[in-house]
Each structure stands twice: as structure tokens, then as C-alpha cells.
C-alpha angles and dihedrals in degrees: 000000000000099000101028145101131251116188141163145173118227121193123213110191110203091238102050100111102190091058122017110091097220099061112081112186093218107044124092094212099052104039106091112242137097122276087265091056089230108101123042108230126230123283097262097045094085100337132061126195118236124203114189121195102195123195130193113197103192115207116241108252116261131238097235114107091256093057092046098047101044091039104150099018091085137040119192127167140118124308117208122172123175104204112203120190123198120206138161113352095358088293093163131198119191121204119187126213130196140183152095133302139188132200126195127195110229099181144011098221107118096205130022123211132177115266 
């Protein structure tokens, strides 16, 4: 879709272990729980929760010979993302990202399977 716009919003619970990047398994002070280990402690305490919103601004295709022969092969646009992180009692603190991005097709094969 050469001139559109792709976004999507990803949570991040502060307890989600497999995916949010302030909780260590290992270590006592970012795990969540009380000094005891008994009582998991509110979102906040040593983990915050994230919410990004990520947006993907694709360039429209140009009318040079490279853009009209590998139309379809490369993506490029603007890549904006607001990072919003929740802590004790919903205090909340946005951050906002911007740049470029650029995707390239490496196969046209619609579905890969395993030989």
C-alpha cells in the first residue's frame, strides 16, 4: 500500500515477564515481588507498563525507472512511535520517536514451509 499508513498499538504489562525489558528473572530488584518473595508488588514499584503506538508512513512510489521497476520489492517512509509508560498510581510519562525506515522483500515466496 505505497502512500498509506500501517499502525499499531503494542502493550507491555509490567508484569509480563517474557516481554517487558524492566523485569529480570533473576534479579531480586526487578522481579516484581516484595523482599519476602511472597507478594507481587504493584505495576509501578520495579516495573513500569509501555504502551507503543507505531506508525509506518510509506512513501508514495516515484516516477524514475528504479521506482517503477522494483515497485513492490522496497518500502521506505517515516516512522513515528509515542511511548507511554504507566507507574505507581497510573502516573503516566510519553516519549515520542521519529525516523526513517526502510523494508526490503527477500523472496516472493508468499508462505514458507520447512523442506
Amino acid at each position: 500500500m505505497p502512500g498509506g499508513t500501517l499502525s499499531t498499538t503494542v502493550n507491555l504489562p509490567y508484569d509480563d515477564q517474557a516481554s517487558n525489558p524492566f523485569l529480570h528473572t533473576y534479579h531480586p530488584d526487578h522481579d516484581n515481588l516484595d523482599a519476602t518473595f511472597q507478594h507481587e508488588l504493584p505495576g509501578g514499584s520495579e516495573s513500569y507498563g509501555i504502551s507503543r503506538q507505531i506508525t509506518l508512513s510509506l512513501n508514495s512510489p516515484g516516477s524514475d525507472f528504479v521506482s517503477l521497476t522494483q515497485f513492490g520489492q522496497a518500502f521506505q517512509g517515516a516512522y513515528t512511535e509515542t511511548i507511554t509508560m504507566t507507574g505507581l498510581g497510573n502516573a503516566t510519562r510519553t516519549f515520542n520517536v521519529a525516523g526513517t525506515f526502510a523494508l526490503s522483500r527477500i523472496s516472493s515466496i508468499p508462505v514458507l514451509t520447512r523442506p
